[in-house]
C-alpha positions as CSV (number, residue, x, y, z in Angstrom):
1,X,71.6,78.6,112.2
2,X,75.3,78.3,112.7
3,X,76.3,78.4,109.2
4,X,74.3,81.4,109.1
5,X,76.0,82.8,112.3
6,X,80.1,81.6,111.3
7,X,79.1,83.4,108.0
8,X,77.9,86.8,109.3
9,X,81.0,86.8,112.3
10,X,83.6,85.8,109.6
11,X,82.5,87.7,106.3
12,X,84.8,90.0,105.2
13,X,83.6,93.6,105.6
14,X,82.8,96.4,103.2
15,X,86.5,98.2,104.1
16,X,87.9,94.8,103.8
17,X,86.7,94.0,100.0
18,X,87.8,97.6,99.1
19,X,91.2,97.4,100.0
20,X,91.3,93.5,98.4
21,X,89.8,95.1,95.1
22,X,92.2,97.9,95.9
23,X,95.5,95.2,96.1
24,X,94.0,93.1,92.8
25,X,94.1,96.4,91.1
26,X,97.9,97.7,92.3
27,X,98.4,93.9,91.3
28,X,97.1,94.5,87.5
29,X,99.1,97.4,87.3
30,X,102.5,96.2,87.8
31,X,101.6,93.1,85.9
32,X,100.5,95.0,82.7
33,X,103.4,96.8,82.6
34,X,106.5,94.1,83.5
35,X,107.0,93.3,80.1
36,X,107.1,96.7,78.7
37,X,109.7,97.6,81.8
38,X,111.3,93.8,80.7
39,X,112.0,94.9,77.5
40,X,113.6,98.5,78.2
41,X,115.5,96.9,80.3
42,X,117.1,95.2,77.9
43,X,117.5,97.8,75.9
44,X,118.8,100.6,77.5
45,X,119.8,99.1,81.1
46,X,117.3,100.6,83.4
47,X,116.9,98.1,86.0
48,X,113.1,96.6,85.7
49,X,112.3,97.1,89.4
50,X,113.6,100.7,89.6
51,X,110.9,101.6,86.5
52,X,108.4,99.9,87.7
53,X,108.8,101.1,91.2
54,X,108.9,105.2,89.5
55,X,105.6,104.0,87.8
56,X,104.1,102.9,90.6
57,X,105.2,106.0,93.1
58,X,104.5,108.6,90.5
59,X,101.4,107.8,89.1
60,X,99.8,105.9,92.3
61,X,99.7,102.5,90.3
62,X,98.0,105.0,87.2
63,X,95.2,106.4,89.2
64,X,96.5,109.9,89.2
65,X,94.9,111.8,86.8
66,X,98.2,112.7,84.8
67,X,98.7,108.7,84.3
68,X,94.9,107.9,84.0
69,X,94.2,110.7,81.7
70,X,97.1,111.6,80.0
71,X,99.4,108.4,80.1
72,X,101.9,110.2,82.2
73,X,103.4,107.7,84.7
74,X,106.6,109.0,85.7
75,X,105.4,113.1,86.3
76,X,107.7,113.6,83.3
77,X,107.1,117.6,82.7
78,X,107.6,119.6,79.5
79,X,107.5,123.5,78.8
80,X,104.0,125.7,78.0
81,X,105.1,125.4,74.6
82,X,104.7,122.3,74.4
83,X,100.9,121.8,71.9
84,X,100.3,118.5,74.0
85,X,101.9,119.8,77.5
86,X,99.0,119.0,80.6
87,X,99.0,121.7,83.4
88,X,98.8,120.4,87.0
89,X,99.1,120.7,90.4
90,X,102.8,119.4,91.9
91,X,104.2,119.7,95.4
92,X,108.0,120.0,94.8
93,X,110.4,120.4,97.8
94,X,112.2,123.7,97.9
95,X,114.6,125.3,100.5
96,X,113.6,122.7,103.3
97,X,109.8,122.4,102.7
98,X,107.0,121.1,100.5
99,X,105.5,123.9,97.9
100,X,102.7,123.0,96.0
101,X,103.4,125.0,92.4
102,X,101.7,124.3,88.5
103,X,103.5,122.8,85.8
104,X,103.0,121.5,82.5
105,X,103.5,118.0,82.1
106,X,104.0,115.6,79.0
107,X,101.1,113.8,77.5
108,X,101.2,110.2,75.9
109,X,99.3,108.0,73.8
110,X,100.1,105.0,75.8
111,X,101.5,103.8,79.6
112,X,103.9,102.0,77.0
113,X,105.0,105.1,75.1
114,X,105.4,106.7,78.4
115,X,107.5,103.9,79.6
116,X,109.5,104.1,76.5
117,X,110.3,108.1,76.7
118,X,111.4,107.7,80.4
119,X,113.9,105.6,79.5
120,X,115.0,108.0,76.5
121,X,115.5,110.5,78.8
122,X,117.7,108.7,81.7
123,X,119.9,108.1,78.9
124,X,119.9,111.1,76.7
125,X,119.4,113.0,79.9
126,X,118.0,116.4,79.5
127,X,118.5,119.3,76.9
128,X,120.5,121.3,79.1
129,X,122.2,118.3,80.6
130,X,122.5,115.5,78.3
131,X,125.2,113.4,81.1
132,X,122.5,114.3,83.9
133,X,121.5,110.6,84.8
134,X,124.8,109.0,83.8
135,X,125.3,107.9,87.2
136,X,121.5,105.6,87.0
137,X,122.8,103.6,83.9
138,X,126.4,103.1,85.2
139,X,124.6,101.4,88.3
140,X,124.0,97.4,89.0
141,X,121.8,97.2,91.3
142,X,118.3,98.4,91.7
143,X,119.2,100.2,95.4
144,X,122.4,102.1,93.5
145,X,119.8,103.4,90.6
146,X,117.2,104.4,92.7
147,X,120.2,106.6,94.7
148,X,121.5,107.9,91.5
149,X,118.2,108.5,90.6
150,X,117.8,110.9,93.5
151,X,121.5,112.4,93.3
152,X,120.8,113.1,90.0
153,X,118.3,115.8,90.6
154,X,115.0,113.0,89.1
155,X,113.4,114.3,92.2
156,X,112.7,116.8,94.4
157,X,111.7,114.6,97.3
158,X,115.0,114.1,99.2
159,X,113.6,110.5,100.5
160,X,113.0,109.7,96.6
161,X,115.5,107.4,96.5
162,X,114.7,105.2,99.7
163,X,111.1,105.2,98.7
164,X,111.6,103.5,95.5
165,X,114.2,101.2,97.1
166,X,111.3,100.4,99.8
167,X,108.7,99.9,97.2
168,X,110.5,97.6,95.5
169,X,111.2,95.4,98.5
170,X,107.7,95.7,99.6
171,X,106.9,94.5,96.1
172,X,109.5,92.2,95.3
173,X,110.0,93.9,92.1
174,X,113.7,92.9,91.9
175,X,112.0,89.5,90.6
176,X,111.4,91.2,87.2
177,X,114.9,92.2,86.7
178,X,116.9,90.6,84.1
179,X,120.6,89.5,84.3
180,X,123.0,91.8,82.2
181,X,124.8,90.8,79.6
182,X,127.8,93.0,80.1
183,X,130.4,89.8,81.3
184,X,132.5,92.7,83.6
């Protein structure tokens, strides 16, 4: 009778295995894509963290339906012209206030390839700006990317920047960054 009682008292509750399952899944998100962010990293000098913490914020760990249907995890957008461009829903924030407009956004084959064409396009920037994210890959540190991120114009969100800086503190996502080799 008292094993039977200390269970039903101390069993976790329905809300309480949803948000475990919840934390396991956030968990096997970031884990599947660490190496992926690793290896970028080495290659073009986007701080590990700072990806995976766009990843993460963008595509709500991949279960927004750009990322979960269409590989999209950093809201990357594209033009109507685009033959594999996704239309969605976006809030953007405009003249002091959040407006909720359409947009067409990339598609991908993978959360890898997606990964990949982030990266291309903090350091080929954009077509009409090809210097417009300079100021991410001249940065050290994951707090000074995720700034230039946002003073770059990556976002509308003005608290972009502290948000990824925050998530990656709450995460510890720092712990995937690798040391440079530039010997400044």
């Amino acid at each position: 009778m008292l094993r039977w009682l200390y269970y039903e008292v101390n069993r976790p509750g329905e809300a309480d295995l949803q948000l475990q399952y919840e934390q396991q899944q956030k968990e096997k998100f970031v884990k599947e894509l660490v190496p992926t962010a690793q290896s970028l990293q080495r290659e073009f000098g986007i701080l590990a963290s700072v990806s995976l913490a766009q990843a993460m914020i963008e595509s709500d760990f991949g279960r927004s339906q750009l990322a979960s249907q269409h590989f999209n995890l950093y809201g990357v957008k594209t033009d109507a012209n685009d033959p594999q461009a996704a239309l969605y829903p976006t809030l953007e924030y405009y003249d002091e206030e959040w407006v909720e407009i359409h947009d067409y956004f990339k598609v991908y084959a993978s959360w890898q390839e997606s990964m990949r064409e982030h990266s291309l396009l903090i350091v080929n920037g954009t077509t009409w700006n090809p210097n417009q994210y300079e100021a991410v890959l001249q940065a050290r540190t994951y707090q000074d990317q995720a700034r230039a991120l946002q003073s770059s114009g990556y976002a509308t969100d003005p608290d972009y920047g502290d948000k990824l800086i925050k998530m990656i503190q709450e995460w510890q996502l720092d712990q995937y960054d690798q040391p440079s080799e530039n010997k400044e």
